[in-house]
N, CA, C and O atoms as a Maestro MAE file, in Angstrom:
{
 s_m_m2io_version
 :::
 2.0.0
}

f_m_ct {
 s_m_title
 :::
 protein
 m_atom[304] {
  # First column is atom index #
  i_m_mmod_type
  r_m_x_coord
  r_m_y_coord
  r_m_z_coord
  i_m_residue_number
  s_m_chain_name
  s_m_pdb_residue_name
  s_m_pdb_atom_name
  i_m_atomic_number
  :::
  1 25 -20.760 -3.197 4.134 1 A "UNK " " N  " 7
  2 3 -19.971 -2.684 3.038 1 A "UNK " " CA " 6
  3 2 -18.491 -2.860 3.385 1 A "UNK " " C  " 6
  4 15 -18.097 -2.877 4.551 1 A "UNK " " O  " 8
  5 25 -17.588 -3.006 2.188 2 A "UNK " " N  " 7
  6 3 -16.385 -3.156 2.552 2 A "UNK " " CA " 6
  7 2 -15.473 -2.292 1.643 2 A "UNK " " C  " 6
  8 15 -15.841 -1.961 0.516 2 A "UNK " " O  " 8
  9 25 -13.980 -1.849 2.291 3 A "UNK " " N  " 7
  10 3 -13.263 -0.843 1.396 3 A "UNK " " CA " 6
  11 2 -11.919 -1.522 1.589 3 A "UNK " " C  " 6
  12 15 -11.457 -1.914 2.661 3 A "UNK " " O  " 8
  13 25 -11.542 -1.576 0.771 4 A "UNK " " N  " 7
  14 3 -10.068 -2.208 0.658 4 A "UNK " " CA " 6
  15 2 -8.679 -0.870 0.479 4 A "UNK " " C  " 6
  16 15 -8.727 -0.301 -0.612 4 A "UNK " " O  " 8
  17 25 -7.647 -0.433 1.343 5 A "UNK " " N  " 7
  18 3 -7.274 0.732 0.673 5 A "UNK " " CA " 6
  19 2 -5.592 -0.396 0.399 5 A "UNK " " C  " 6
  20 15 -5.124 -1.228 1.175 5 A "UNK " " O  " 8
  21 25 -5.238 -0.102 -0.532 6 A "UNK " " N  " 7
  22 3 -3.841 -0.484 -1.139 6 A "UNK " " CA " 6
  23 2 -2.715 1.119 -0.516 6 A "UNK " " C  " 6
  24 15 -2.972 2.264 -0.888 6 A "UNK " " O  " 8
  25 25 -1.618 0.792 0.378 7 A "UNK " " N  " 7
  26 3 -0.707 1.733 0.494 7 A "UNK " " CA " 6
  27 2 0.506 1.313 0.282 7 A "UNK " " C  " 6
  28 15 0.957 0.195 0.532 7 A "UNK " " O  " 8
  29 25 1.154 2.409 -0.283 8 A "UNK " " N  " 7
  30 3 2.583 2.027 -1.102 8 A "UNK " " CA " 6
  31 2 3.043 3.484 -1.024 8 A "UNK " " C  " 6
  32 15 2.468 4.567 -1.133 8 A "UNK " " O  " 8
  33 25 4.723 2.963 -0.714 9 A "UNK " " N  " 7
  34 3 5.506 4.148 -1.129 9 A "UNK " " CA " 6
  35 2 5.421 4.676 -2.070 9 A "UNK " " C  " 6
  36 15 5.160 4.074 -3.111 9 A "UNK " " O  " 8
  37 25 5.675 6.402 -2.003 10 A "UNK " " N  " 7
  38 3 5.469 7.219 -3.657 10 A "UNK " " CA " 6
  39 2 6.811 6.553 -3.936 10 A "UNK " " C  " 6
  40 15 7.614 6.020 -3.170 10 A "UNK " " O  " 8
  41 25 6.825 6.773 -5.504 11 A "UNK " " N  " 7
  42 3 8.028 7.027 -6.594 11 A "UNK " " CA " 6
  43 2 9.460 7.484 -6.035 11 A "UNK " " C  " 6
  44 15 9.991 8.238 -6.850 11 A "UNK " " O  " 8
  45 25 9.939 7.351 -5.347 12 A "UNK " " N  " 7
  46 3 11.908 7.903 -5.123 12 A "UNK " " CA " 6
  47 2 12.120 8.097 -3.639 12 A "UNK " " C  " 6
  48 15 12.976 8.728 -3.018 12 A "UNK " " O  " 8
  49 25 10.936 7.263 -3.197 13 A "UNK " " N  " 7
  50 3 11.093 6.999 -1.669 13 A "UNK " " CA " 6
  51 2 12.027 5.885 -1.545 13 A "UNK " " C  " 6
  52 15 11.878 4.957 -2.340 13 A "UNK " " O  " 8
  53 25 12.990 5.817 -0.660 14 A "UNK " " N  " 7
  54 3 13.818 4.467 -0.318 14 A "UNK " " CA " 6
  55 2 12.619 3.398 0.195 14 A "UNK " " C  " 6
  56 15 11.566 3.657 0.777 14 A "UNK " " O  " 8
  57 25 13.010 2.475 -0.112 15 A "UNK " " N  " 7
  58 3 11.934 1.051 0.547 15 A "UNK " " CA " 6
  59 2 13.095 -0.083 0.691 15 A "UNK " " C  " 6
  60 15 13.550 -0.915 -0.093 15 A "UNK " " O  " 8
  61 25 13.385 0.279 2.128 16 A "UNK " " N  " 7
  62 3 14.294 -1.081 2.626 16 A "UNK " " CA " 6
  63 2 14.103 -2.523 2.354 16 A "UNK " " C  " 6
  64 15 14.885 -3.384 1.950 16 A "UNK " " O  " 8
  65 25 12.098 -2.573 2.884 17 A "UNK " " N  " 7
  66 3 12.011 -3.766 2.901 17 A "UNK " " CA " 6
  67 2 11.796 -4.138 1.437 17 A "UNK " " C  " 6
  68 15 12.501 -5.093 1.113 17 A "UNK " " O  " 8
  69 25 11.037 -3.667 0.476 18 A "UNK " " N  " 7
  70 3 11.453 -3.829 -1.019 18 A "UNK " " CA " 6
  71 2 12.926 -4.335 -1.808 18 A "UNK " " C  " 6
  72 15 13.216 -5.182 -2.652 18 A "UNK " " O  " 8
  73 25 13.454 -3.586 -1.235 19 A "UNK " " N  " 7
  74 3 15.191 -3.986 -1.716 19 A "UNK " " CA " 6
  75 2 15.789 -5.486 -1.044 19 A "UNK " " C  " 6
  76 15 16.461 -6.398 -1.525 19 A "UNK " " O  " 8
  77 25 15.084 -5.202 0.539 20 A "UNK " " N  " 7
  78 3 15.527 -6.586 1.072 20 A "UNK " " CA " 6
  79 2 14.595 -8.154 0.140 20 A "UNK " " C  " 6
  80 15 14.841 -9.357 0.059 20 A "UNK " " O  " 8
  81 25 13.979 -7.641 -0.162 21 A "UNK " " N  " 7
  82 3 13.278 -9.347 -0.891 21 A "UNK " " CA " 6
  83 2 13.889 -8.956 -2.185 21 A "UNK " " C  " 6
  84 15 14.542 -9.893 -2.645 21 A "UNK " " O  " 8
  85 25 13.906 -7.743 -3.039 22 A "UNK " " N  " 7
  86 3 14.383 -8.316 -4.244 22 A "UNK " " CA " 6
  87 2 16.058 -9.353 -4.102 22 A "UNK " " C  " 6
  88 15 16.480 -10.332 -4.718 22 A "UNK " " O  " 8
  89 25 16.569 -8.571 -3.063 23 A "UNK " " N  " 7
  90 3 18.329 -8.997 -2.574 23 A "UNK " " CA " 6
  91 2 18.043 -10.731 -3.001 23 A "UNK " " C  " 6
  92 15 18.436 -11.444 -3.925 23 A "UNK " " O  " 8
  93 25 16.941 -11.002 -1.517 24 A "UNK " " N  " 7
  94 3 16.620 -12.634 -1.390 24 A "UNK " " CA " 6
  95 2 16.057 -13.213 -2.598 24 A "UNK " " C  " 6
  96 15 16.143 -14.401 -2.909 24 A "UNK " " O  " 8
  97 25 15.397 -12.172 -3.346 25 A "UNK " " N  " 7
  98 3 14.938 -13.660 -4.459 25 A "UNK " " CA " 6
  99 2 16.080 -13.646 -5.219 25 A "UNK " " C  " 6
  100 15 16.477 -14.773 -5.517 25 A "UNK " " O  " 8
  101 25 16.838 -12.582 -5.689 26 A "UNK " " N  " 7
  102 3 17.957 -12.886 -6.240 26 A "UNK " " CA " 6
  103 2 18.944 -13.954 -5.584 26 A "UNK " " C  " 6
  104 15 19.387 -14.794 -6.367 26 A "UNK " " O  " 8
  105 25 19.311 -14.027 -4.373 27 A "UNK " " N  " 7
  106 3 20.010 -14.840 -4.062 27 A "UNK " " CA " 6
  107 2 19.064 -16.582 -4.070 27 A "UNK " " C  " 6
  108 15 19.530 -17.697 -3.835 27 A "UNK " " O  " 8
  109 25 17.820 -16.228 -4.389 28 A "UNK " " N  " 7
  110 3 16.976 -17.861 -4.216 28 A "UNK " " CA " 6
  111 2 17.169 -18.190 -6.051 28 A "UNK " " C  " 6
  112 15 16.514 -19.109 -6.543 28 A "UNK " " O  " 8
  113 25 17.886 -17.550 -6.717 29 A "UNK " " N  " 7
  114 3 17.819 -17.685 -8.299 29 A "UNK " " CA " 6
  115 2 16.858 -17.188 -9.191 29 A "UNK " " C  " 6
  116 15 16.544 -17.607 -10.305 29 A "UNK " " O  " 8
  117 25 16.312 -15.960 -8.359 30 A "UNK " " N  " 7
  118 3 15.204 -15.470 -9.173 30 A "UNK " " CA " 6
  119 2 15.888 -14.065 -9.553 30 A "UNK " " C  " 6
  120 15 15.853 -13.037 -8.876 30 A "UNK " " O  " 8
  121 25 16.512 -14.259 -10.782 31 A "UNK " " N  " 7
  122 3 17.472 -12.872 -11.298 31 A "UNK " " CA " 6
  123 2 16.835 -12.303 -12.338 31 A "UNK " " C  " 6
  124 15 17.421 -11.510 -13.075 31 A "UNK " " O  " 8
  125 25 15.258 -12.730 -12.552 32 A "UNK " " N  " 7
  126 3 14.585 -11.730 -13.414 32 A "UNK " " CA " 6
  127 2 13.728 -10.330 -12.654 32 A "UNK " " C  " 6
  128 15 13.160 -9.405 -13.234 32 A "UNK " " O  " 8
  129 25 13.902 -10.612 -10.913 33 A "UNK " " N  " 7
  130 3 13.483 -9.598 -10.630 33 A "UNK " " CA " 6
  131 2 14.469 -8.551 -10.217 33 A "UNK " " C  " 6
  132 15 15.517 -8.860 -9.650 33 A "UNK " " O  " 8
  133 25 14.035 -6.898 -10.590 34 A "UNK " " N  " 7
  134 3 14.867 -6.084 -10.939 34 A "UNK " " CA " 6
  135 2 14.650 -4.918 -9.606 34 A "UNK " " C  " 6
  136 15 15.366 -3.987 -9.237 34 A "UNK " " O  " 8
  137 25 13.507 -5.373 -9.163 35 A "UNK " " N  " 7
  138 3 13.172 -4.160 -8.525 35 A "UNK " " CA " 6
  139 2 11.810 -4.621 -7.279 35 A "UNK " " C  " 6
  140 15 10.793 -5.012 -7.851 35 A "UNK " " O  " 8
  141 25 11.743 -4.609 -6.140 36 A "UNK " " N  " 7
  142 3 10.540 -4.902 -5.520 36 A "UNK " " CA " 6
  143 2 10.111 -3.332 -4.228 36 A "UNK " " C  " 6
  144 15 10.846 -2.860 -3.361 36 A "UNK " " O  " 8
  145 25 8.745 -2.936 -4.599 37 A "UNK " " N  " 7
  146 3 8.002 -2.312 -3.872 37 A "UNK " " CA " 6
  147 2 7.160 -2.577 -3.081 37 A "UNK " " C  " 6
  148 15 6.039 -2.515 -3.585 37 A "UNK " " O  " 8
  149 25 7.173 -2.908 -1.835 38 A "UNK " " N  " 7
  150 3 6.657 -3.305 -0.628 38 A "UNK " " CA " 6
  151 2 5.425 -2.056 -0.276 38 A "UNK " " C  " 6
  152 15 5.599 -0.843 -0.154 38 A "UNK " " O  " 8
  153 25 4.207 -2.819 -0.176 39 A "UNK " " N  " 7
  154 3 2.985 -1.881 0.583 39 A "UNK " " CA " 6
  155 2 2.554 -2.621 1.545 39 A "UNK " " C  " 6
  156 15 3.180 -3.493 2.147 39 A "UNK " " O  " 8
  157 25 1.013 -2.129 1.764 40 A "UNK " " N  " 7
  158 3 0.075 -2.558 2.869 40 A "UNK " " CA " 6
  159 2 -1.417 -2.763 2.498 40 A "UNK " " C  " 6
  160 15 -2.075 -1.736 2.334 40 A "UNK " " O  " 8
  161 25 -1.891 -3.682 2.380 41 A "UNK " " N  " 7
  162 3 -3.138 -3.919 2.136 41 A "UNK " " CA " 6
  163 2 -4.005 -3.810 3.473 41 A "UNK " " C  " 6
  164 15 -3.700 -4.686 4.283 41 A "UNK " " O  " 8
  165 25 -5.189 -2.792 3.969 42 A "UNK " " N  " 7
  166 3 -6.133 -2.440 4.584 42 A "UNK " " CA " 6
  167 2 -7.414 -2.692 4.282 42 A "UNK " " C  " 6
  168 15 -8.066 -1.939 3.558 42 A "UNK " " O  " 8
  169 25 -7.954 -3.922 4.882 43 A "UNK " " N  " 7
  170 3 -9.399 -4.273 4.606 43 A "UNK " " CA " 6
  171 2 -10.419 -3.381 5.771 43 A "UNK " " C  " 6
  172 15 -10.195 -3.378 6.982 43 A "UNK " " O  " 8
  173 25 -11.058 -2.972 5.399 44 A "UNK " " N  " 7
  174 3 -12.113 -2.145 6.175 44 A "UNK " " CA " 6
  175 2 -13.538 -2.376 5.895 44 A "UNK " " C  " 6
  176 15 -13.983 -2.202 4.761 44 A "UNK " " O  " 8
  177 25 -14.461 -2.858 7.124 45 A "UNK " " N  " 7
  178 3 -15.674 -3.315 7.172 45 A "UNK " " CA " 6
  179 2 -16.323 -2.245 7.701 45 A "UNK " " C  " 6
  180 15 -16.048 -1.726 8.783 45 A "UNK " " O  " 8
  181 25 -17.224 -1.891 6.914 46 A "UNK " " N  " 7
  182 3 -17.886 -0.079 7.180 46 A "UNK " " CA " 6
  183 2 -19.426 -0.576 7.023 46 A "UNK " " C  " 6
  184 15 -19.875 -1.432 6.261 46 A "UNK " " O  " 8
  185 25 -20.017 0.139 7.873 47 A "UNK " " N  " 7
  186 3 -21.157 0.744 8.082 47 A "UNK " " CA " 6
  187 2 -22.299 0.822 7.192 47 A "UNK " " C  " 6
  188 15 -21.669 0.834 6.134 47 A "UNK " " O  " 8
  189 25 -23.689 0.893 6.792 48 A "UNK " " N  " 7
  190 3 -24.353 1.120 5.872 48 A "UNK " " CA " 6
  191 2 -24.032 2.653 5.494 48 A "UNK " " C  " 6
  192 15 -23.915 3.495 6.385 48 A "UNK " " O  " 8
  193 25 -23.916 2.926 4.343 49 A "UNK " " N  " 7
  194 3 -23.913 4.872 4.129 49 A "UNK " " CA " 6
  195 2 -22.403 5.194 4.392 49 A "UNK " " C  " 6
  196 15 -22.090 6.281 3.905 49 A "UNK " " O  " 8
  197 25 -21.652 4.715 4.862 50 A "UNK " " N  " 7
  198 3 -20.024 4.882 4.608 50 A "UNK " " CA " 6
  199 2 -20.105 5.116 2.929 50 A "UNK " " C  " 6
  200 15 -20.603 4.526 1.970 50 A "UNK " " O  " 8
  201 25 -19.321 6.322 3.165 51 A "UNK " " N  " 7
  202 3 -18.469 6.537 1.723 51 A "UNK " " CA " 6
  203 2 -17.550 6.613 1.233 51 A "UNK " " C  " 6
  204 15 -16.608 6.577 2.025 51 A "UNK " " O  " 8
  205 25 -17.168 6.752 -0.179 52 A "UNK " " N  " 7
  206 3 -15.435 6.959 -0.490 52 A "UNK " " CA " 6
  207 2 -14.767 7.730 -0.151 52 A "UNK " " C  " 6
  208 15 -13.559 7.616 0.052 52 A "UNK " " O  " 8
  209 25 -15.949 9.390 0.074 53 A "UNK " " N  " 7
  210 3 -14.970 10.051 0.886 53 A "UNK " " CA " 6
  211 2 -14.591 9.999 2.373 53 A "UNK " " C  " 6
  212 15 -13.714 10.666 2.921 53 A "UNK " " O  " 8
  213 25 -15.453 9.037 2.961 54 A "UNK " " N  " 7
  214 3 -15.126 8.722 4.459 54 A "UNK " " CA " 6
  215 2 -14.046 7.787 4.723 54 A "UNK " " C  " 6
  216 15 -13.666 7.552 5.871 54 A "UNK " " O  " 8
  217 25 -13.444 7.143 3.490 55 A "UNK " " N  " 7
  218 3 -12.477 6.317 3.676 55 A "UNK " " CA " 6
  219 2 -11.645 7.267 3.251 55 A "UNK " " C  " 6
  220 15 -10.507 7.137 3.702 55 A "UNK " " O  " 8
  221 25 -11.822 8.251 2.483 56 A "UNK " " N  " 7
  222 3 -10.397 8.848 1.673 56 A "UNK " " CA " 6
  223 2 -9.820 9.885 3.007 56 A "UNK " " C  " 6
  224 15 -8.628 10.179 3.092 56 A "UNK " " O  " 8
  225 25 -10.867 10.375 4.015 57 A "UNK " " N  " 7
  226 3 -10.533 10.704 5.149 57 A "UNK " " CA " 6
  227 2 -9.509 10.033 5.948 57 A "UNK " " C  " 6
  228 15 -8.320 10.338 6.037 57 A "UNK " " O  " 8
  229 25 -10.177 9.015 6.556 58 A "UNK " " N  " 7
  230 3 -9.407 7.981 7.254 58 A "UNK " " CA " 6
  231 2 -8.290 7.864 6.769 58 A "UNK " " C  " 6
  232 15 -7.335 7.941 7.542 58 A "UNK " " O  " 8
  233 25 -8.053 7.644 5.355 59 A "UNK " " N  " 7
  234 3 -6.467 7.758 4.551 59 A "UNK " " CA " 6
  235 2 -5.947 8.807 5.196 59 A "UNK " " C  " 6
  236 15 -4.990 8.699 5.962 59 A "UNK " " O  " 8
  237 25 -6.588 9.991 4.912 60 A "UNK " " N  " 7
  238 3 -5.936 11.038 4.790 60 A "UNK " " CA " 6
  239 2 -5.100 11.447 6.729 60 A "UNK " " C  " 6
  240 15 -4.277 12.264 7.144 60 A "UNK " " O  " 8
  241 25 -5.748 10.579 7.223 61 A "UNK " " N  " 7
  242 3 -5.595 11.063 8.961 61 A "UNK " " CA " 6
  243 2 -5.168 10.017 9.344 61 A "UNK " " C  " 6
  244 15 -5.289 10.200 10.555 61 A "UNK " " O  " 8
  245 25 -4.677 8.863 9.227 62 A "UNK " " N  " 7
  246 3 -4.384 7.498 9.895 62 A "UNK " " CA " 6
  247 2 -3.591 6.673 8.801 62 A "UNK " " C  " 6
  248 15 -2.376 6.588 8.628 62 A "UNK " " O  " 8
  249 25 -4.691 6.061 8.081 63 A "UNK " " N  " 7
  250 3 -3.607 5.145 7.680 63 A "UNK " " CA " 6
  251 2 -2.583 4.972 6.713 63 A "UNK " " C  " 6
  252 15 -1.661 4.183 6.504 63 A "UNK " " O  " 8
  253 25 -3.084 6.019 6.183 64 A "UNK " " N  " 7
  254 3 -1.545 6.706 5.085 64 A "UNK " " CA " 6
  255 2 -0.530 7.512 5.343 64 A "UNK " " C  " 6
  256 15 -1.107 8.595 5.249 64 A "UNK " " O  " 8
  257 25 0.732 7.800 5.638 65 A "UNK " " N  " 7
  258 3 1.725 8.967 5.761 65 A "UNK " " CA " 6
  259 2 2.254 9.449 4.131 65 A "UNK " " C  " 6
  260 15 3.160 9.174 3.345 65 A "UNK " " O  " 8
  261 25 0.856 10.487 4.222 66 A "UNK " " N  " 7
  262 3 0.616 11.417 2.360 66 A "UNK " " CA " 6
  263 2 2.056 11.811 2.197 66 A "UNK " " C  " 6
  264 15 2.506 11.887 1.053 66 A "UNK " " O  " 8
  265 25 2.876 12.089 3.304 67 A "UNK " " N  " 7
  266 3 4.189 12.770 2.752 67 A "UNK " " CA " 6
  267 2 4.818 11.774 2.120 67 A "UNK " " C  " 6
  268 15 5.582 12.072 1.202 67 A "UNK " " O  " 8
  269 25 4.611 10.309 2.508 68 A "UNK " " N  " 7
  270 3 5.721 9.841 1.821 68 A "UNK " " CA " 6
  271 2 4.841 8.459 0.932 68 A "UNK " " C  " 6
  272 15 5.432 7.801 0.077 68 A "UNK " " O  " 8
  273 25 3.484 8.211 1.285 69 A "UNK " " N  " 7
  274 3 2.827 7.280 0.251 69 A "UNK " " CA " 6
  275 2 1.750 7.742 0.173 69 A "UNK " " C  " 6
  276 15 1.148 8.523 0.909 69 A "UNK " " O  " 8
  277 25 1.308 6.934 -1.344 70 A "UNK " " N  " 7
  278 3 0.127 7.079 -1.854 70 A "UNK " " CA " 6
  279 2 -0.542 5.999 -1.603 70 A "UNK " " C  " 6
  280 15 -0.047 5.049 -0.996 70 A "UNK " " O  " 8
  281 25 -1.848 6.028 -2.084 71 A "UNK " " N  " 7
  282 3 -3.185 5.091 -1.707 71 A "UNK " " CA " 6
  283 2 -4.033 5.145 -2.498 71 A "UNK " " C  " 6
  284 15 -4.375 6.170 -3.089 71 A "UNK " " O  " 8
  285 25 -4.668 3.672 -2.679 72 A "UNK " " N  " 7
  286 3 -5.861 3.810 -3.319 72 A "UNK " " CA " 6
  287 2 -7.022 3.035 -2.943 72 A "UNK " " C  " 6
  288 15 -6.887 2.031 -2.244 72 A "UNK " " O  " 8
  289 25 -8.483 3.539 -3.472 73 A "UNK " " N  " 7
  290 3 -9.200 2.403 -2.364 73 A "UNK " " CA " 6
  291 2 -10.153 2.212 -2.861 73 A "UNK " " C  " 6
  292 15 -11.046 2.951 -3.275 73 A "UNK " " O  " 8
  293 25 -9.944 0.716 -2.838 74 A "UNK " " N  " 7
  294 3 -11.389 -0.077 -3.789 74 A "UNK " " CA " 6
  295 2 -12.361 -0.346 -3.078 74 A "UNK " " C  " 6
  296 15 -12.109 -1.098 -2.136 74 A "UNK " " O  " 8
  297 25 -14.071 0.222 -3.257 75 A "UNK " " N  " 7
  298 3 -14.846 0.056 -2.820 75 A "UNK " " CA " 6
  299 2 -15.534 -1.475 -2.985 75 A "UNK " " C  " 6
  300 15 -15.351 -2.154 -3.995 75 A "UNK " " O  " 8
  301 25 -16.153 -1.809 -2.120 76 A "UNK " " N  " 7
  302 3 -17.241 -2.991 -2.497 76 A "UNK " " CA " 6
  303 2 -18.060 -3.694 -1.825 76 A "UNK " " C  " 6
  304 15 -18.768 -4.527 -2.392 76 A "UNK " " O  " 8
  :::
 }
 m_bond[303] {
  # First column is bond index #
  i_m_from
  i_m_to
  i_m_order
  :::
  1 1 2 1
  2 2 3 1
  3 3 4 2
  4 3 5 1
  5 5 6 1
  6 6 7 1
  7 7 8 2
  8 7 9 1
  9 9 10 1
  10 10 11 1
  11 11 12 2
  12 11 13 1
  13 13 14 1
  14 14 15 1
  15 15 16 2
  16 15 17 1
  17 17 18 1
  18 18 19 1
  19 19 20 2
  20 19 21 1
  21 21 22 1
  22 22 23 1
  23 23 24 2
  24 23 25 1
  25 25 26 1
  26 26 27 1
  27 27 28 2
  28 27 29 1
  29 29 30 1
  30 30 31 1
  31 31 32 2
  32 31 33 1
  33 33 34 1
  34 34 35 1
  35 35 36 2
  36 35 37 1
  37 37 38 1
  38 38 39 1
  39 39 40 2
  40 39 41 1
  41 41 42 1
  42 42 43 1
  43 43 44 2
  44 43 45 1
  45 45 46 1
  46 46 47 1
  47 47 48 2
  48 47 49 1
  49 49 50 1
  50 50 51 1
  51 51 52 2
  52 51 53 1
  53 53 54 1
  54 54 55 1
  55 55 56 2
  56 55 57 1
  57 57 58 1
  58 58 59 1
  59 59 60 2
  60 59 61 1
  61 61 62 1
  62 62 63 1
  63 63 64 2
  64 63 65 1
  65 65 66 1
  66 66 67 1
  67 67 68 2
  68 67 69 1
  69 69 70 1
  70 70 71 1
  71 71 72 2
  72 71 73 1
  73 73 74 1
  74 74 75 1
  75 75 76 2
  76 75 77 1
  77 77 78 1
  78 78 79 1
  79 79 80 2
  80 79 81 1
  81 81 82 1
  82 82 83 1
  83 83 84 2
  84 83 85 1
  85 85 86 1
  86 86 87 1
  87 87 88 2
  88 87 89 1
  89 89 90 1
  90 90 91 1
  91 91 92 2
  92 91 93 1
  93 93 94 1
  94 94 95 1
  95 95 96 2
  96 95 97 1
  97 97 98 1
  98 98 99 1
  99 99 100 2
  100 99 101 1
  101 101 102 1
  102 102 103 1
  103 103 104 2
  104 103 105 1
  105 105 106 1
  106 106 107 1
  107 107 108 2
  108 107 109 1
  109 109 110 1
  110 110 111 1
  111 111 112 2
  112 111 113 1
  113 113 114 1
  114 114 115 1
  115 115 116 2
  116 115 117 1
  117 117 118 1
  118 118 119 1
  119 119 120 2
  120 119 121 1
  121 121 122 1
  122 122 123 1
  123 123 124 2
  124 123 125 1
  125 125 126 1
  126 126 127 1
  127 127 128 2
  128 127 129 1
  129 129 130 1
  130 130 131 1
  131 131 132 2
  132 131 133 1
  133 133 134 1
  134 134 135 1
  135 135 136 2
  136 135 137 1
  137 137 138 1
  138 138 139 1
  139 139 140 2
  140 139 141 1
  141 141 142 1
  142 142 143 1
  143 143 144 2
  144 143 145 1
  145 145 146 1
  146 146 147 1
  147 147 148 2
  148 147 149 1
  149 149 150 1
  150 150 151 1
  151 151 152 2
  152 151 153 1
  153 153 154 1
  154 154 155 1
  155 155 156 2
  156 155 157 1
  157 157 158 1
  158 158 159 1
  159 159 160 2
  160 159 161 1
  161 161 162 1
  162 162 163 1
  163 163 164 2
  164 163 165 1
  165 165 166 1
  166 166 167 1
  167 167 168 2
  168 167 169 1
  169 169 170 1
  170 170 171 1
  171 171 172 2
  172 171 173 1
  173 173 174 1
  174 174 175 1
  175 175 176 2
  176 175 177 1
  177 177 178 1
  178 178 179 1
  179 179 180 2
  180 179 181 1
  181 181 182 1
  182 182 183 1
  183 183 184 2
  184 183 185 1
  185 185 186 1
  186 186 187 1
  187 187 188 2
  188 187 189 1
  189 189 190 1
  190 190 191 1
  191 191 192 2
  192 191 193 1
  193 193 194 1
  194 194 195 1
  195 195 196 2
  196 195 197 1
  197 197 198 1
  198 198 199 1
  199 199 200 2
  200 199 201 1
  201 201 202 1
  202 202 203 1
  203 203 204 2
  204 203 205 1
  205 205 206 1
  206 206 207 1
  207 207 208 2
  208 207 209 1
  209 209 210 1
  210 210 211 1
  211 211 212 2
  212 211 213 1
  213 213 214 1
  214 214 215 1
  215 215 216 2
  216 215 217 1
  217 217 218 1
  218 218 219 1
  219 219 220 2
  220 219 221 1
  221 221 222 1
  222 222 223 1
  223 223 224 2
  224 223 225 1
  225 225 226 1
  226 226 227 1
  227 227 228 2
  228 227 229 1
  229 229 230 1
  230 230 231 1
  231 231 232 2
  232 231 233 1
  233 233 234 1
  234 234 235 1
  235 235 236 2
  236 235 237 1
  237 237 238 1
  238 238 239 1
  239 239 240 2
  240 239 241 1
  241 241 242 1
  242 242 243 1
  243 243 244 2
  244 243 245 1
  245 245 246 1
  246 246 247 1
  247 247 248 2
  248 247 249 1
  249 249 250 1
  250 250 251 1
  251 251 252 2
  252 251 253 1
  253 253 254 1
  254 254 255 1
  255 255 256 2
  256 255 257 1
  257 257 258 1
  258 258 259 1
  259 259 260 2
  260 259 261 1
  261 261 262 1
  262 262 263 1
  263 263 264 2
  264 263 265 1
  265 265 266 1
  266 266 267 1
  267 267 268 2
  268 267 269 1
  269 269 270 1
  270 270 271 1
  271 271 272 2
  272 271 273 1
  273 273 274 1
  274 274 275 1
  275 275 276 2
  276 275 277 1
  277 277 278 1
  278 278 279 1
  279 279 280 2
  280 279 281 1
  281 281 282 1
  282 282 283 1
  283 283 284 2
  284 283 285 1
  285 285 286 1
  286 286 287 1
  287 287 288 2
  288 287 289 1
  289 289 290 1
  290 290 291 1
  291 291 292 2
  292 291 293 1
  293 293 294 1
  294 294 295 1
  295 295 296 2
  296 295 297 1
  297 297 298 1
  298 298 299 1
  299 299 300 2
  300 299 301 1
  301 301 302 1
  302 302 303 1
  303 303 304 2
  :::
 }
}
């Protein structure tokens, strides 16, 4: 089984590295982008009987920092 979790800064968190690529595509001539939010994609290869809430754990203790991002996680 596999779980994919998507992590991203919440809403009115600073994101350096976000700001730094929108800077660069603007300077590469790409001036329709206004705004870029930088995450982390986490592929996870689980066990037979792993569940969503055993990944929403793992979020919750490792690979997310809840204070400052959110997550979401696609099973499959």
């Amino acid at each position: 089984m596999k779980a994919r979790v998507h992590v991203m800064l919440k809403t009115g968190v600073l994101d350096p590295q976000g700001e730094a690529v929108r800077h660069a595509l603007g300077a590469m001539g790409f001036d329709s982008v206004t705004g870029v939010r930088q995450g982390k994609v986490i592929d996870l290869d689980l066990a037979e009987g792993a569940t969503e809430a055993d990944v929403t754990e793992m979020c919750e203790k490792l690979l997310a920092n809840t204070v400052i991002e959110s997550y979401a996680i696609e099973m499959g």
